[in-house]
C-alpha positions, 0 to 999 in steps of 0.5 A: 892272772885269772886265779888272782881275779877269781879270788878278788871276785870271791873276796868280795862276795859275801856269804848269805849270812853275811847278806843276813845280818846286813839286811837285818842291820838296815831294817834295824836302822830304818826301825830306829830311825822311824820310832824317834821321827814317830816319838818327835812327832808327839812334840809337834802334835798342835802344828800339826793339827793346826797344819792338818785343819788349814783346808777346812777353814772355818770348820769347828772340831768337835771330840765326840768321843773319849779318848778319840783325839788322843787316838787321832793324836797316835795315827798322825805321829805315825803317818809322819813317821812314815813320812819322814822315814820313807827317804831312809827306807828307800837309801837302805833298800838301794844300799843292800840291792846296789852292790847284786845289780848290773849296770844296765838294772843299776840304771833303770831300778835306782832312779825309779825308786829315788823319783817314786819318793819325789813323785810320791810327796809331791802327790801329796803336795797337790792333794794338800793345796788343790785337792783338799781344798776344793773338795771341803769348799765343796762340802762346807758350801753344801748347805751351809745355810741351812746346816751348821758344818761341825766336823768330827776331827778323827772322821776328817782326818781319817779323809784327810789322809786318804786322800793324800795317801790316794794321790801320792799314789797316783803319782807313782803312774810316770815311774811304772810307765818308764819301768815298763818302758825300759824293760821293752814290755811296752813302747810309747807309741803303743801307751799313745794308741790307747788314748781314749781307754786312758781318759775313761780309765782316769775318770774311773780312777779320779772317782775310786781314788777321791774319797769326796763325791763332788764332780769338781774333786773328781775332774782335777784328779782325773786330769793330774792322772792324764797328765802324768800318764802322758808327762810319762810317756814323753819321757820315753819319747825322749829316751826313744823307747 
């Protein structure tokens, strides 16, 4: 009996070419699939402009170089060929560590990465409705009767995309809470104790990861951080951690 289990146990471990060559398999995929997300995206160039200027309403565009809103034109299809590929790239990254984790890691890593995605792009939900807008009102306002606003479309893209970008990843704060949590480095109540250091810490973060200078921009994303920071330590409340 113990023979026929520890041949069963060999047969389904698998050799470290094995692990190799699956490896290299889903980086394959995941490559194949993010070049025609990227490829298609160059079809979908105009509303995805339209849909990138819709904050900055109205703002004219100007090219002020050669070439600059081709450029521009190559760095959005490749964002969202990120974008799009992102989902696929953490399926194949749970599908190649599934099979090495126990069930106690099984439950902890793999819901962490499936709600690090979901947080990720409702980060850049907010920062696309409430952060951007309010950030450009605030600079098209500024002046607006003694200047003209007319905008470089590679620089306000290149703004655009951080602050996205920043935001997604301010997202991620509730899923490294509740790693840390999990894995006993940290309880909730020691997260609560240090309350006041996490106000001043957010409204340091709000103003490093806000590429805009107006307080109003600033103050929202330090709240979204407060929020998340404390929306993840009740879910360690919840799970008695």
């Amino acid at each position: 009996m113990n023979k026929n289990n520890f041949s069963n146990i060999n047969e389904k471990e698998m050799s470290i070419s094995e692990h190799l060559n699956e490896l290299r398999q889903r980086v394959l995929v995941t490559l194949l699939l993010f070049g025609i997300s990227t490829f298609s995206s160059f079809f979908m160039l105009k509303k995805l402009t339209i849909f990138l200027q819709r904050p900055a309403q109205g703002i004219k565009f100007l090219q002020l170089a050669p070439g600059e809103y081709f450029f521009v034109s190559v760095k959005i299809a490749f964002y969202c060929g990120v974008l799009l590929c992102l989902p696929i790239a953490i399926y194949q990254i749970i599908m190649f560590i599934l099979p090495g984790l126990t069930g106690a890691e099984a439950t902890i890593l793999i819901p962490s990465l499936l709600g690090s995605v979901c947080l990720f792009f409702i980060g850049i939900l907010f920062g696309y409705t409430i952060l951007a807008p309010a950030a450009l009102t605030f600079f098209i306002n500024y002046g607006a009767d003694i200047i003209e606003p007319i905008w470089s479309f590679e620089q306000y893209f290149d703004f655009i995309i951080l602050l996205l970008l920043s935001t997604g990843l301010a997202f991620q704060i509730p899923i490294i809470q509740v790693f840390l949590g999990f894995l006993n480095i940290i309880s909730s109540g020691q997260m609560i104790s240090v309350w006041k250091y996490i106000i001043v810490i957010a409204t340091i973060l709000g103003a490093i990861l806000t590429p805009s200078t107006d307080p109003f921009t600033q103050l929202l994303m330090a709240l979204a951080i407060l929020i998340l920071y404390f929306s993840g330590v009740s879910v360690l409340i919840i799970f008695k951690k």
